[in-house]
C-alpha positions in Angstrom: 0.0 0.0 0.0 0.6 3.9 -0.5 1.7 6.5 2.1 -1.9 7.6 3.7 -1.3 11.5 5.2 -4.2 13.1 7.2 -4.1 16.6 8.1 -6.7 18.0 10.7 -7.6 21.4 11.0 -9.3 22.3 14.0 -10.2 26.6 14.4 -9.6 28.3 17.7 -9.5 31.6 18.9 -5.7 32.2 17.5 -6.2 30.5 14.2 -6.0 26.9 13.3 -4.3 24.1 15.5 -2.9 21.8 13.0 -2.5 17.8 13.3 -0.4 16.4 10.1 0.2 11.9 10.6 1.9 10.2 8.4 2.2 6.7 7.4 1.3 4.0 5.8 -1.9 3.0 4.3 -3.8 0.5 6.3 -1.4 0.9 9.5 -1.0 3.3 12.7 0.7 6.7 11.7 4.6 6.4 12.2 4.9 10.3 12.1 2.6 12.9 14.0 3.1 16.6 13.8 1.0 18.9 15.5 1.2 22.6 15.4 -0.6 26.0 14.9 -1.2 28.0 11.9 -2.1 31.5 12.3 -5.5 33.4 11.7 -5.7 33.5 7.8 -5.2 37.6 7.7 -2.0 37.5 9.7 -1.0 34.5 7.1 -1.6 36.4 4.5 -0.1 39.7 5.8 3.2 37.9 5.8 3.2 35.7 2.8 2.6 39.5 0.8 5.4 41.2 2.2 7.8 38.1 1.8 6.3 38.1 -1.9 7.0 42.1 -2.3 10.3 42.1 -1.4 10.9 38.6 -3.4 10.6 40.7 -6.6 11.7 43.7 -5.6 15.2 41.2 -5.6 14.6 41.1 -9.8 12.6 38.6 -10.1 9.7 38.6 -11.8 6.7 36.5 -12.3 6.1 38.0 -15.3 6.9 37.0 -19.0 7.4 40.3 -20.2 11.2 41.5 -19.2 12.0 45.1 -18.4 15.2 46.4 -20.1 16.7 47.8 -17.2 16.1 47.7 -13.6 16.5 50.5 -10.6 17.6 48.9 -7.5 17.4 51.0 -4.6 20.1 49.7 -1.9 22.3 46.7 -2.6 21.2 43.6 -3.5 22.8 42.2 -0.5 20.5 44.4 1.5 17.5 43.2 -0.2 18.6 39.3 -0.1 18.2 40.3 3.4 15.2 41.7 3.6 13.7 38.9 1.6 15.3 36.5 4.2 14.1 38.3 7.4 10.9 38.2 5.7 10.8 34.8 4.8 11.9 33.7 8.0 9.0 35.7 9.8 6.7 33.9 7.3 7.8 30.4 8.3 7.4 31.6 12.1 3.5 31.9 11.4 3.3 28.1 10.5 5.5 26.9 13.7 
């Protein structure tokens, strides 16, 4: 048999509390994970500014390529920024 995952959401007054088991089909789960997931704004919040200053960094989601670029700072200041940022996003799923 397959791997069987089951992910439980349950909503409280913070957000979500989160159970993820893993295993395999037909059998007790051999992994359980349980954690917290906050309220979908503050999610969201942090996933947009992550996002922002992802392609402020140059790139682009976008299939149309500008010719030139302004940076503002260096781009070892905005790798940073993007990496504080991403940081504080994975901090809202622990």
């Amino acid at each position: 048999m397959g791997k069987l995952a089951i992910l439980e959401l349950h909503q409280n007054n913070e957000g979500f509390q989160v159970v993820l088991e893993v295993g395999q089909g037909g059998s007790r789960p051999h992994t359980i994970v349980k954690g917290q997931l906050p309220r979908l704004q503050d999610l969201l919040q942090h996933y947009q500014s992550w996002q922002a200053a992802y392609y402020q960094m140059g790139q682009s989601y976008r299939v149309i390529r500008p010719i030139s670029i302004a940076l503002e700072g260096t781009l070892t200041t905005r790798r940073k920024n993007c990496v504080d940022l991403a940081e504080v996003l994975q901090d809202t799923f622990n």
